[in-house]
C-alpha positions in Angstrom: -10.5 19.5 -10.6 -10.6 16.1 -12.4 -13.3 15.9 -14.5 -15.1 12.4 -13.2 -19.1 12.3 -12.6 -20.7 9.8 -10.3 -21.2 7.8 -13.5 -18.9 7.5 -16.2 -19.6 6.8 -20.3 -17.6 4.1 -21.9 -14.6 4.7 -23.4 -14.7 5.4 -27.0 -13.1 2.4 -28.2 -15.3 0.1 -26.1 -18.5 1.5 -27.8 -18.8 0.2 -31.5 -22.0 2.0 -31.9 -21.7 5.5 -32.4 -24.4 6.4 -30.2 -25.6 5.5 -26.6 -29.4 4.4 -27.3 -27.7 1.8 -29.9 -25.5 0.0 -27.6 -26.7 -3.2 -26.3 -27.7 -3.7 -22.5 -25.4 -3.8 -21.0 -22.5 -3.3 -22.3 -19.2 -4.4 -20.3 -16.0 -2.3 -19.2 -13.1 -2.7 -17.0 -12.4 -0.5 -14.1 -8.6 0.4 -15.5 -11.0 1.5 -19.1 -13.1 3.8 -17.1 -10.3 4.9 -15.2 -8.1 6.1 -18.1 -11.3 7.5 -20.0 -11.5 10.4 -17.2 -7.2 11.0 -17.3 -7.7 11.2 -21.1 -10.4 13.6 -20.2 -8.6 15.9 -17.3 -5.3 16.2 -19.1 -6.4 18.5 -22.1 -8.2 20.5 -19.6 -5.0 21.4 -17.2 -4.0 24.9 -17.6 -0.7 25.3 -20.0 1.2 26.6 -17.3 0.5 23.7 -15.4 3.3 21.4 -14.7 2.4 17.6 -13.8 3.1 13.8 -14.0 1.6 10.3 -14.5 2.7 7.4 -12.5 1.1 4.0 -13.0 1.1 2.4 -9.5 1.4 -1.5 -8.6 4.4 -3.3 -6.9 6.5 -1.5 -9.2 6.2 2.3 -9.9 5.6 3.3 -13.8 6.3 7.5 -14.5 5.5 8.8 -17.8 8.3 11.0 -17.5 11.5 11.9 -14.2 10.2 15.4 -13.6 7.1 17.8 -14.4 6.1 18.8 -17.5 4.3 21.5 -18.6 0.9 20.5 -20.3 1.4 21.6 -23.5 0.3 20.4 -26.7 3.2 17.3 -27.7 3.7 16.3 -23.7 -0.4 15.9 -23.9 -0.1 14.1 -26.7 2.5 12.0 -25.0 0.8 11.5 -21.9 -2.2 10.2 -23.5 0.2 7.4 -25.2 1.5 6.6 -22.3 -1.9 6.3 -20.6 -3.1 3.7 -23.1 -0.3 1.4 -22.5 -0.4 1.1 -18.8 -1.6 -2.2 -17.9 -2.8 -4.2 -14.6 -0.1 -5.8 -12.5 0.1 -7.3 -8.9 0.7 -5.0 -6.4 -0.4 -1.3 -5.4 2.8 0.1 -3.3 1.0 3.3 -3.0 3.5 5.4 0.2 6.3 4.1 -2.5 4.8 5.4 -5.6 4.5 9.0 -3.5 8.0 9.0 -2.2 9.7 8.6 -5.4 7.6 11.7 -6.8 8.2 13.3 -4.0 11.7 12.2 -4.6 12.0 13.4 -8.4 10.5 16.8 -7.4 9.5 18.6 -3.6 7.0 21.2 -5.0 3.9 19.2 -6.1 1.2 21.0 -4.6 -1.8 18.6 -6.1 -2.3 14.6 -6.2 -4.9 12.5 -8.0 -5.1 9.2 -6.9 -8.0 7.0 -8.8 -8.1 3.3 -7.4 -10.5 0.5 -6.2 -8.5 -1.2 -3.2 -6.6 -0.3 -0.8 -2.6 0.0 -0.8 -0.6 -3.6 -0.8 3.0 -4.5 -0.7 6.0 -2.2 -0.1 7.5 -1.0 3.4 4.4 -1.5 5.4 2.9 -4.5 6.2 -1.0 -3.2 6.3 -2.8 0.0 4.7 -3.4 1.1 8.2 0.3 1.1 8.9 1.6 3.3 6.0 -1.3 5.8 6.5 1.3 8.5 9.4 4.0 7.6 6.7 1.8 9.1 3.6 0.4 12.1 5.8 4.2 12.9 6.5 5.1 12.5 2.2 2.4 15.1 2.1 3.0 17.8 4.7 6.3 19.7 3.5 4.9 20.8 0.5 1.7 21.2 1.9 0.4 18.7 -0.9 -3.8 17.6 -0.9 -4.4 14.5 -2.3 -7.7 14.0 -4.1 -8.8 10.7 -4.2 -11.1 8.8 -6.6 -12.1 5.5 -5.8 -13.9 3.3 -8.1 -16.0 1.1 -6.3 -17.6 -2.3 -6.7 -20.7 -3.2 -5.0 -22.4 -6.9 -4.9 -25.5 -7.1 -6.9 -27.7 -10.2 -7.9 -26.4 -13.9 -7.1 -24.4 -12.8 -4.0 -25.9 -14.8 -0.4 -26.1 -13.0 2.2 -23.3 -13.9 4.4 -21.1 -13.0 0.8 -22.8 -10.2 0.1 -22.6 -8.5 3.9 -18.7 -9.3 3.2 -18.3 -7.5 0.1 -19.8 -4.8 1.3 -17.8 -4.5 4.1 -14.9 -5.2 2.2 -15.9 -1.5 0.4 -16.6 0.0 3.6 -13.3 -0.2 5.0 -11.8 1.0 1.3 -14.2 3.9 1.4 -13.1 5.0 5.1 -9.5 4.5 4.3 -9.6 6.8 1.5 -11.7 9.4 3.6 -9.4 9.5 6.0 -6.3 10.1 3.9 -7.4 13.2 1.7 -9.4 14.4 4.8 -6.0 14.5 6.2 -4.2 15.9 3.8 -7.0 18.3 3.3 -8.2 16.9 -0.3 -11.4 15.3 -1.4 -12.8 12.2 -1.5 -15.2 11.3 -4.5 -16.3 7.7 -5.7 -18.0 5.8 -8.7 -19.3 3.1 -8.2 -20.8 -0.1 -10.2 -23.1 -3.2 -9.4 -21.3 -6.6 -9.8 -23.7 -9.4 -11.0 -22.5 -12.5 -9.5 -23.3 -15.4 -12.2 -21.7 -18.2 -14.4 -22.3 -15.8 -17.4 -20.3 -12.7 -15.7 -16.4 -13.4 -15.4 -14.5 -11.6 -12.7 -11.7 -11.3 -15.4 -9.5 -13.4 -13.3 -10.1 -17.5 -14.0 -10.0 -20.2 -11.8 -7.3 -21.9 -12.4 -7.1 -25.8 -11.4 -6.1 -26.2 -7.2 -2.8 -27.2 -6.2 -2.2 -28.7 -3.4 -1.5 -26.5 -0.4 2.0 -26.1 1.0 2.4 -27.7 4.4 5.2 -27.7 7.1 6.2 -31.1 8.4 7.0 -31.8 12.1 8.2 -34.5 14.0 6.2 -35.6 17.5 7.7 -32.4 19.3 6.8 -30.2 17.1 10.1 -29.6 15.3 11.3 -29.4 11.5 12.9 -32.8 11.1 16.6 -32.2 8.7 15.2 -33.4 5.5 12.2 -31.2 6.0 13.4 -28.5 6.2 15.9 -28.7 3.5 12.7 -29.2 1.7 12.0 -25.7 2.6 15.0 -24.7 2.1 14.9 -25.8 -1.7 11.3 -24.7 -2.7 11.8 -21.1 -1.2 14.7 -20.7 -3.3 13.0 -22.6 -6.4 10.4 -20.4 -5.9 12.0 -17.1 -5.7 13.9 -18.2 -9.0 11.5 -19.1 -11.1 8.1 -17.5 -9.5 5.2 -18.6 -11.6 2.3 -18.2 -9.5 2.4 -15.6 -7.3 -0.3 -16.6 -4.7 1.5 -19.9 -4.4 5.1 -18.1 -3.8 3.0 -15.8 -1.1 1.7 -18.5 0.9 5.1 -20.5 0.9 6.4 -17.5 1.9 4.5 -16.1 4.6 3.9 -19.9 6.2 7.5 -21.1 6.4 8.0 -17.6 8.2 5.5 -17.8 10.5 6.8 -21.4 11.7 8.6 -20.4 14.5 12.0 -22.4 13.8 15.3 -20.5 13.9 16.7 -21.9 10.5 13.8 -20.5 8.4 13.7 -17.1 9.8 17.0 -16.9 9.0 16.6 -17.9 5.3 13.4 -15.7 4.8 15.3 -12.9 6.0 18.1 -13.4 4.0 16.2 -14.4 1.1 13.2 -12.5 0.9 13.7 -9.1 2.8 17.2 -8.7 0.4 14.5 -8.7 -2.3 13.6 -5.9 -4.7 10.0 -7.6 -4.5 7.6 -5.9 -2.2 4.6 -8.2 -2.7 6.9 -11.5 -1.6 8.4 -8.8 1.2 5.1 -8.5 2.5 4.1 -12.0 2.5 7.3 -12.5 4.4 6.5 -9.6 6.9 3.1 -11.2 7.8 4.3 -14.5 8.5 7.4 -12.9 10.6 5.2 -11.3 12.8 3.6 -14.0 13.9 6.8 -15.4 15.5 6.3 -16.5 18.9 8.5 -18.9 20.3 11.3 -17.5 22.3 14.3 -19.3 20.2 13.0 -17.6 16.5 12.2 -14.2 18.8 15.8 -14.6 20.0 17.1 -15.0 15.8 15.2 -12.4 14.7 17.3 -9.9 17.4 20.2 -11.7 16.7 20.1 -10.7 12.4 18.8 -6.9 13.7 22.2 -6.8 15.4 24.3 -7.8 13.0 22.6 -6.6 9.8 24.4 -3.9 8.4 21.5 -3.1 5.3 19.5 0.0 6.6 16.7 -1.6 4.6 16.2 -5.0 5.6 17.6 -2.9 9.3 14.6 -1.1 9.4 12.0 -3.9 8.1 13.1 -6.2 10.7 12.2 -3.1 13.9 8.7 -3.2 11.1 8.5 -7.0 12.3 9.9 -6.9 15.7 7.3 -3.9 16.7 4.8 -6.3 16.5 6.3 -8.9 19.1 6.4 -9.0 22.8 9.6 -9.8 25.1 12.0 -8.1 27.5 15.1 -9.1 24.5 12.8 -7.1 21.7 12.3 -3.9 24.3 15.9 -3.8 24.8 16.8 -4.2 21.2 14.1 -0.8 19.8 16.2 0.1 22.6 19.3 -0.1 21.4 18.6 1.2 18.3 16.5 4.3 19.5 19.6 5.3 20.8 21.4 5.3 18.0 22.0 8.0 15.2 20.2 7.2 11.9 17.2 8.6 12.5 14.8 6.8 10.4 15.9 3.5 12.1 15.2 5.7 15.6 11.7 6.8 14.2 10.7 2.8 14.0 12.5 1.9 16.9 10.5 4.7 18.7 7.2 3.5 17.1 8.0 0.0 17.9 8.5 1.1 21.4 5.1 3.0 21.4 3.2 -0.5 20.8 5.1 -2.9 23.2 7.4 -0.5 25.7 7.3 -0.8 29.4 8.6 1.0 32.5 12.3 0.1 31.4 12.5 2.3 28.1 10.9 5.2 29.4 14.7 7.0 29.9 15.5 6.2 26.5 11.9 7.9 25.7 12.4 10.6 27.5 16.1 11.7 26.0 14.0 11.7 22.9 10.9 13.7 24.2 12.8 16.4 25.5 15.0 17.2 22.6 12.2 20.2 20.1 14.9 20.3 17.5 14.2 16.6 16.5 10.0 17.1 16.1 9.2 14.0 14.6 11.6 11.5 16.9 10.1 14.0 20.0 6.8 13.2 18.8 6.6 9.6 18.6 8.9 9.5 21.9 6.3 11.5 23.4 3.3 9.5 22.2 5.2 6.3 23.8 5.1 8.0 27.1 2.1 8.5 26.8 1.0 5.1 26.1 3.2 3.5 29.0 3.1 6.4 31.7 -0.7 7.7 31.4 0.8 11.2 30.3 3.3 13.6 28.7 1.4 13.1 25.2 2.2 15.9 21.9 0.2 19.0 22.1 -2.6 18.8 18.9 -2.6 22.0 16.7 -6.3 22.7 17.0 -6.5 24.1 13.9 -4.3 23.2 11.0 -5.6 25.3 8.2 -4.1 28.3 10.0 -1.0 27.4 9.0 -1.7 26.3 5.4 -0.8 28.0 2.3 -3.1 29.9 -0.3 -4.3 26.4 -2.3 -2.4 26.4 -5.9 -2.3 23.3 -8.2 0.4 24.4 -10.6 1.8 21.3 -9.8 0.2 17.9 -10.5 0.8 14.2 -10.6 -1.8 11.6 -11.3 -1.7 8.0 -9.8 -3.3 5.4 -11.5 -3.7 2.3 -9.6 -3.0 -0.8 -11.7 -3.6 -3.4 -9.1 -5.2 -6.6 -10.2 -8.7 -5.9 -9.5 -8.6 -2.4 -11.4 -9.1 -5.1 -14.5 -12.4 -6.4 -13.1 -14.8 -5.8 -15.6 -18.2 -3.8 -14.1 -21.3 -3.8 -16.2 -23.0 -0.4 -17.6 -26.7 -0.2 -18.4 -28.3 1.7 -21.1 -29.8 4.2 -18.3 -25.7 4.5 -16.6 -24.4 5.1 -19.7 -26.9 7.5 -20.9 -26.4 9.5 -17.1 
């Protein structure tokens, strides 16, 4: 197992003083330090025979190397380089980080996953949403994921309302986590640290001087006068030229899609879901799914049906599945009953959250067919949803079917999200623990 206590020493290069009752109190670290002190401590330890992988995860995905390699004295040696350059970025597309391991190699039997927040950007709009995706990476090679979350908890200076946030905030961290490696029958173990909240204690991340906020225009009825909106038209691509700050080319993003006009949810889907850029995909997801009048409904069908991309396809049924209308039924419709079946698989989820009485044939074709389990499954669970009945029968218990546990085959994902460079404080007593 990955060697990690409740509390973890400084890294060695942090620590001037040679000895722990020297070092002042307290001393400072970041989360991404503490986090590749206990990789540069696990790695040595893996058994020779022992094939694994490092990927450092954030809207992009960093490998240390294509395939497994056996942990042997020079790919140690090289892993432990590569640990010390990885460095924080925006972004933590965890589902993609799996499925291009997953990808690069099918037989990885073990996966350590240290992090502090939960999974942004990629495919999936919410954490919540990519968890049934993960579970299925997992379950052909029967893989257990082992998280280790590093945890920041408010201390001193926070008010109460802030504090009762920030504490919620790692609640819902702490129970996603759970629920993922209880799922893929792994472990769940955390660190965690007390944030100081005061002028002398940086968050690592400065406050940089306001700008003022983006706004949409209207006219008296509402609607994007000509000029306005190519205004738009010419700071969303500015912006996707030349993007400095990333919050700001977020919240252009996800506002001008959520403003219900035809023209801009043509040019966010054209612009942004073409993308290689999952944080500005996600933006541009979030503000798409608020769409809610009938003539920007009515475009966002319109692109679905003449898109030919199977990846901005099957983003758009990630957006429509979150509106309501008889033209977005019929359209998961349509493309349920078509062939490719991962665009089927989010037509049939879409239809699971907003179907009705008039796609429970197109269910059903679905539901009946065994040789297509996952497709039946979610057809089924629609049924169930709209009908009252015909739900998927539960396997009551899943470790009857598991393999003998091995971990002959290893990766270790690193998040490298932003806040992983928040520094934590570590008092004489922690860092003597």
């Amino acid at each position: 197992s990955l060697a990690m206590d409740r509390k973890v020493p400084l890294p060695k290069e942090l620590a001037s003083e040679k000895r722990w009752k020297d070092l002042p109190s307290p001393k400072r670290a970041t989360l991404l330090e503490i986090a590749k002190y206990a990789l540069e401590k696990a790695i040595p330890k893996l058994d020779k025979g022992t094939k694994f992988n490092i990927v450092g995860v954030s809207e992009s995905k960093r490998f240390w190397k294509r395939k497994g390699e056996k942990a042997r004295g020079s790919m140690i040696s090289s892993a432990l380089s590569f640990i010390k350059r990885l460095r924080t970025k925006p972004g933590f597309d965890l589902y993609g980080a799996l499925k291009n391991a997953f990808n690069q190699q099918k037989d990885w039997d073990t996966i350590y996953l240290l992090c502090t927040s939960l999974p942004r950007g990629g495919y999936y709009s919410t954490a919540t949403e990519s968890l049934p995706h993960i579970y299925r990476l997992l379950l052909p090679s029967f893989a257990t994921l082992r998280v280790r979350g590093l945890l920041v908890l408010p201390g001193a200076g926070y008010d109460q309302i802030s504090k009762l946030k920030e504490e919620e905030k790692v609640e819902k961290i702490r129970n996603f986590y759970k629920d993922l490696s209880q799922h893929s029958y792994g472990s769940y173990q955390e660190i965690s640290f007390v944030l100081k909240k005061s002028s002398s204690v940086s968050t690592g991340r400065e406050s940089k001087k306001k700008k003022e906020p983006f706004e949409i225009k209207r006219d008296k009825g509402g609607r994007i006068p000509y000029d306005e909106w190519n205004r738009i038209r010419k700071k969303v691509t500015s912006l996707l030229s030349y993007p400095k700050d990333m919050e700001e080319v977020k919240d252009v993003l996800e506002k001008v899609a959520s403003s219900n006009d035809p023209r801009c949810v043509e040019l966010v889907v054209q612009k942004v879901l073409s993308k290689d850029k999952p944080d500005f995909i996600f933006a541009a997801i979030q503000g798409l799914q608020k769409t809610s009048k009938p003539k920007a409904v009515e475009k966002l069908v319109q692109l679905l049906n003449r898109e030919r991309s199977s990846r901005i396809r099957l983003l758009l049924l990630q957006v429509l599945s979150r509106l309501k209308g008889e033209k977005v039924e019929k359209a998961l419709m349509r493309v349920a009953r078509g062939k490719d079946p991962k665009e089927v698989c989010f037509a049939l989820q879409g239809l699971m959250k907003i179907g009705t009485k008039r796609s429970v044939n197109t269910l059903k074709k679905w539901a009946r067919n065994k040789k297509e389990g996952l497709l039946a499954y979610y057809a089924s669970l629609a049924l169930q949803k709209i009908t009252g009945s015909g739900g998927p029968s539960e396997v009551k218990n899943p470790q009857s079917f598991l393999p003998k546990p091995r971990s002959t085959h290893v990766v270790f994902a690193l998040s490298l999200s932003e806040t992983m460079g928040d520094p934590v404080e570590i008092s004489k007593e922690e860092y003597k623990k």
